[in-house]
Structures are given as C-alpha cells and as structure tokens.
C-alpha angles and dihedrals in degrees: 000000000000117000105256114196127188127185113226091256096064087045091064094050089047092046095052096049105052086052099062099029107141099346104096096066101013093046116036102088085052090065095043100051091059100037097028113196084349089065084108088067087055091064087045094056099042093051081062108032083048091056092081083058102047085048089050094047099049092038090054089052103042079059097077102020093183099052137068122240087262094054086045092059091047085049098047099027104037128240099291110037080030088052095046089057107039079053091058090044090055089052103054099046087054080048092057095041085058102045079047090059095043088051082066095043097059095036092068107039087054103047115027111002114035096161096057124076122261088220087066089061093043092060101034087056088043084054096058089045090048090051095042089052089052092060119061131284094238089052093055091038079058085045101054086048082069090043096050098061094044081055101048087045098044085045092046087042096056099038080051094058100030089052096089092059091060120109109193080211083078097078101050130146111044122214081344088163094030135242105315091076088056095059099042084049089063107050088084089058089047094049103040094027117029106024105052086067084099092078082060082071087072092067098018113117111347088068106045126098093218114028090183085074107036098089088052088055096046086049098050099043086050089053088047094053096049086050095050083039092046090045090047099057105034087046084060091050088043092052104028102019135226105301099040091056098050102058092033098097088201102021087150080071094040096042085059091052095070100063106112116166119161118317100304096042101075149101080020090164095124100065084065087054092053090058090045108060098036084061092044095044088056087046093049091047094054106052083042093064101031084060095039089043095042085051097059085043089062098044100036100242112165095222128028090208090078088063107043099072082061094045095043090058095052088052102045079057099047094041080071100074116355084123103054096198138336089282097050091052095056092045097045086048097050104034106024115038101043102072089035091061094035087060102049097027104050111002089051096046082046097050087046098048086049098054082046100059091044090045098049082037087055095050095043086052085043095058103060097045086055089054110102 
C-alpha cells in the first residue's frame, strides 16, 4: 500500500470529527430520552468513561508504531483467528459507512425533498466519499482543515443566535431520578461517538509525521468533540426543552429552526446542515477507508484504490435498505450495535493489548537466559 503520512494537526481535525459524526443531529434525542434535562451529564459521563478507550487505543498502537490495527491482530492473533477478526472488523466499519450514508438519505427526503429517492442521496454522497478515496489520503487530511473552520464557524454561528430563545429553567431539575438515567443517557455516545476511535488505528500511528505528539492531538480533538457534542445538546434542552427533544428524532434541526432575529436572521437551519454534513462526511470517510484499506490488508493487495469502486457499489446498494423502516433503525441502533462495537472497540483492543504485554514480558524473560 502507498505510504500515507498526516501531520498532528490533521489528526485532530480527523479525530474530532469522527467523534461527533452523525450524532449531533441523528443522536440527541437518544440521549435525552434516557437522561431527560440531565442529557448534558451524559456527555459528561461519556467524555470520561470514553478516556480508557481512547488510552488503550493509542497505547496499542504506540505498541507497534510502523502497522495498522489490521496488521496488529494478524501479528498478535495469527493468520487464521487474526483473519477472522480483522474480517469482522472490515465489516463493521463498511457497516457503519452504510448506516452513515443511510443517515443522509433519509435526512433529506424527510426534511427538504420528499418527492426525490433516497437512493439518489445516498449515491450522490457515496460519490463524494468514492472520489475522495481515489485521491490521496493526505489531499482529503488538507481538505478537512478547510472543513473544520466552516464547521466551527457555521456551529458557533447557530449556538450565538439561538442563544436568546434559551430558558436555564429548562434544565430543572437536576439528577432529579439519580444517577442511573445519566448513564443510560450516555451508551448512545459511547456507541456512536467513542467507541468507533478504533477505526483511527487504522491510520495511528503508521501514518503520522511525528508519532511523539500524536497522542496530545488525539487527545485534544477528542476533548474538542465532547465539548461541541456537550454544547449541542444542552443548548436543545435549553431552547426546546426535555421532552421536545426527546421525541424530536433530529431537534438539533429543529432547534435551528426557531432563530428568528429581525427580518435576515431566520429559518438558519441550514447553517446546521452545513455543519452536519461536513462531520459526517469525515466519519463516513473514515469508516470507508479504514474498511477499503483493512481489506487490501487481508487479502495483500498492494493499493486499496482498485477496491473501493466495487465496494462502493455494494454500498451504494446496501445503503438502500439496510434500515427496513424508522422502527427498525432505533431498534437496530439501541439493541444491536452496541455490543457489536463494545466487542470489537474496546474487548478486542483490550485482548490485543493484553497479548501484547505477555508477549513483550516473555521476550524480555527469554534474553537473558540466552545470554552465556
């Protein structure tokens, strides 16, 4: 495969973007309708619960400075158990770049244009993402740098003028049914937010210039994301309150909806949009690549472009109806996925880290007894 390389700076654009992905507008009123007013906690909780992950993640990595997280689970496991779950791992980040794409789709046929397929959004996203992947990592890193501060703007943007519609009463009571809803509140964060960094092994640390800061900038975009994620959704409860935003499926949109100031400043949602897609579209790449790139990996193909037209393909299909209906969708998301990710995003990092340690511990014993 070619040599990618990524300054830290890229790394923290890329990191903060694949934490908050689709959740500011697709997973709010998840968090809400477990935690209620107290949804903000749940981010809160989550930053910290998700810290262990991130350490693991970057240790792991740290481990074996020159391979991707594929290459570390041949290594550790062996061809055939490694091959089975780096398999599993491949799938589920293509998995998650279809669900992604899904999450657009529907987006826009239920919200601006009714009258046109969903299908049609889907493939005129994937289209972005196959291009994208054609070029070269490092184009689309100096890309996102451009992305990142219309994002920050268009998100700063719309918290400023929505600020004068927010009543602080909104969120009383606090922890008015303990501490149990909090952390309920925050399993969709863990799952859609935190737990998906493992798919950054695939570029941490083989494709970054200076390894000695990479773990400062993954820390720091991480930080970043929880704040823009912890803003977002206490700014909902703030301006629509508890119970609107949990049974809102997209209150972020609708939150935005609601500035009105003077005749220029109103129906701004697009400005969320904006923010939105350019966060998803980082997340989706991501997964995208890390499936396309961990692929060629299994299968020792010297350059991950010559799959992803076929993948992409597959994909653009699947995208299509890999949620059967609404229902499905919530279901899928809050029973389905979340052990799925914890298993390969944290038990098997863990696995891994451990075999890591015994193994490094046992070569360390073997040297000096072949010393003479």
């Amino acid at each position: 495969m070619d040599k990618i390389k990524i300054s830290n700076f890229q790394l923290f654009i890329i990191t903060t973007g694949s934490v908050i992905g689709p959740t500011t507008i697709s997973f709010s009123s998840s968090v809400t309708e477990h935690a209620h007013q107290d949804a903000w906690l749940s981010v809160i909780f989550a930053a910290f619960a998700g810290l262990p992950v991130l350490w693991i993640n970057t240790y792991l990595g740290g481990l074996y400075p020159d391979k991707t997280f594929i290459e570390i689970i041949q290594l550790l496991l062996g061809r055939w158990i490694g091959g089975l779950f780096s398999a599993n791992f491949i799938f589920m980040a293509l998995l998650l770049a279809t669900r992604y794409i899904w999450y657009i789709g529907d987006f826009f046929t239920k919200t601006y244009i009714p009258d046109l397929s969903a299908y049609t959004v889907n493939i005129l996203f994937l289209a972005v993402i196959v291009i994208a992947l054609l070029y070269s990592f490092e184009a689309v890193a100096r890309a996102l740098i451009i992305f990142f501060y219309v994002s920050i703007i268009t998100f700063t943007l719309s918290i400023a003028l929505v600020t004068p519609n927010m009543d602080i009463n909104n969120l009383l009571p606090v922890m008015e049914q303990g501490i149990l809803p909090v952390m309920k509140g925050s399993f969709p964060l863990l799952g859609y937010s935190i737990l998906p960094l493992i798919f950054l092994n695939m570029i941490y640390p083989s494709h970054i210039k200076n390894i000695k800061k990479a773990k400062k900038a993954m820390l720091a975009g991480y930080f970043l994301a929880m704040l823009i994620l912890f803003i977002s959704i206490i700014s909902c409860i703030l301006v629509l309150g508890s119970t609107v935003t949990a049974n809102t499926r997209m209150p972020v949109f609708l939150r935005s909806k609601v500035i009105d100031i003077g005749v220029f400043f109103s129906r701004l949602e697009a400005i969320t949009i904006i923010d939105w897609l350019i966060t998803i579209f980082g997340s989706t790449y991501i997964a995208f690549y890390s499936g396309v790139a961990g692929l060629s990996q299994l299968i020792k193909l010297k350059n991950y472009k010559n799959i992803v037209l076929p993948l992409g393909l597959i994909i653009g299909v699947v995208s299509g109806f890999v949620n059967a209906n609404e229902p499905y969708q919530i279901n899928w998301t809050s029973t389905v996925w979340p052990p799925y990710i914890f298993i390969s995003g944290f038990i098997l990092p863990v696995l891994l880290l451990i075999l890591s340690l015994i193994k490094n511990q046992a070569v360390k014993k073997a040297k000096p007894a072949q010393t003479p």
